[in-house]
Structure formats: C-alpha cells, structure tokens
C-alpha positions in Angstrom: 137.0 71.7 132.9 138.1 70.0 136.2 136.6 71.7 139.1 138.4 69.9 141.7 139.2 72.1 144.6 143.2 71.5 144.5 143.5 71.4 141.0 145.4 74.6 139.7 144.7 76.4 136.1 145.6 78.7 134.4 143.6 80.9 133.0 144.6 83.6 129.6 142.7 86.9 128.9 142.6 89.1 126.2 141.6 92.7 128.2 139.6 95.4 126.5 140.7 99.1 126.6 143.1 99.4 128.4 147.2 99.1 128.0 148.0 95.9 129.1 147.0 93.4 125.1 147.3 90.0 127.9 146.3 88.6 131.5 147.3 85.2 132.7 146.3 84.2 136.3 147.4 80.8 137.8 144.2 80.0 140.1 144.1 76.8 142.9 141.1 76.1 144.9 139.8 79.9 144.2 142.8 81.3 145.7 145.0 83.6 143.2 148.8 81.6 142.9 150.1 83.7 140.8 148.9 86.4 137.7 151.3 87.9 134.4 150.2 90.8 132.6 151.8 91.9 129.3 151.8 95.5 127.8 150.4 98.1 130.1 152.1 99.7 132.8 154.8 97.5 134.5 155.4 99.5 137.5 151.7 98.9 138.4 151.0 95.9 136.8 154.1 94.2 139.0 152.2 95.5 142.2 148.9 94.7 141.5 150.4 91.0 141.0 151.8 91.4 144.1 148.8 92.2 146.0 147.0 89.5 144.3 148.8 86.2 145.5 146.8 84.7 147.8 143.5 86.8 147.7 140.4 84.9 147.1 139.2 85.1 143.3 135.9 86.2 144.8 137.8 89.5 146.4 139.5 90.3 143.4 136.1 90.7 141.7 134.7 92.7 144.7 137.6 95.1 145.1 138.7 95.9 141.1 135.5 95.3 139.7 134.7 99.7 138.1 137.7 101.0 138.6 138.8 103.3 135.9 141.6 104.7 134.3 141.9 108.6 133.9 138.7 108.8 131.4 138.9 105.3 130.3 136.1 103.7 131.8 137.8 100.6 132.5 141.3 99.8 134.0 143.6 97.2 133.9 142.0 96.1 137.8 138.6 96.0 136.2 139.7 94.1 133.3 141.0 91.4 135.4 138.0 91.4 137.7 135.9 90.9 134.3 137.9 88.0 133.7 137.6 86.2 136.9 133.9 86.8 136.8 133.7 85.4 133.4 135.9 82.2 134.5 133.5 81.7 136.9 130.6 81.4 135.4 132.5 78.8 133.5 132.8 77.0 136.5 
C-alpha cells in the first residue's frame, strides 16, 4: 500500500450489526474526501457524510468511536470509526 501523503484511496468496509451491509470512504493525506454507505438509514447516513468531508481520519475515530444504536451496542458512526482504526494500522 502507498503511503504517500497526497495519494488518495479508497478504502471498502463490510460493518457489523448495524443497518448499513457497506462503507466506502475516499481518504487523501488522512483527510476524509468523501464516504458512501449502502443499507442503513439514508437520512442519517447522508449527514454523517456530510459532516465527514474534510475531518481528519484521526477525529473521526475520536468522536464515533462507542456510539450506539438504541440497544445495539454498536452504530453505524462506530462501525466506521472501527474501520478507520483498522485502515490504519494497515498503514
């Protein structure tokens, strides 16, 4: 994997529990581009995405990571945040 600062990727993840079944997040120099989400609640989903152009993928993780759903105890924020933190320990 490049890890070039301006180099952008896109990154695909398969959540866990919650509504949304897919996650796709275009990432350049650990700044959020753009992010997708399929399933789930699109009202929500279609915010979230736009709160999370141009946030660091580092505050991403701090602000979604536990957030829950009702009694699910995960979310579709928390997913997300798992997924960030998992793409960068791939880094």
């Amino acid at each position: 994997m490049d890890t070039t600062e301006n180099k952008t990727e896109v990154i695909q993840y398969k959540p866990s529990g919650t509504c949304c079944n897919m996650m796709q997040v275009k990432i350049s120099g650990g700044v959020i581009q753009d992010a997708d989400f399929m399933g789930g609640c699109q009202g929500n989903l279609q915010g979230i995405k736009q709160l999370l152009k141009g946030m660091t993928v580092d505050e991403v993780i701090k602000r979604f990571s536990g957030i829950n759903c009702g009694d699910n105890p995960t979310s579709c924020p928390d997913q997300l945040a798992i997924c960030l933190s998992e793409y960068k320990l791939q880094k």
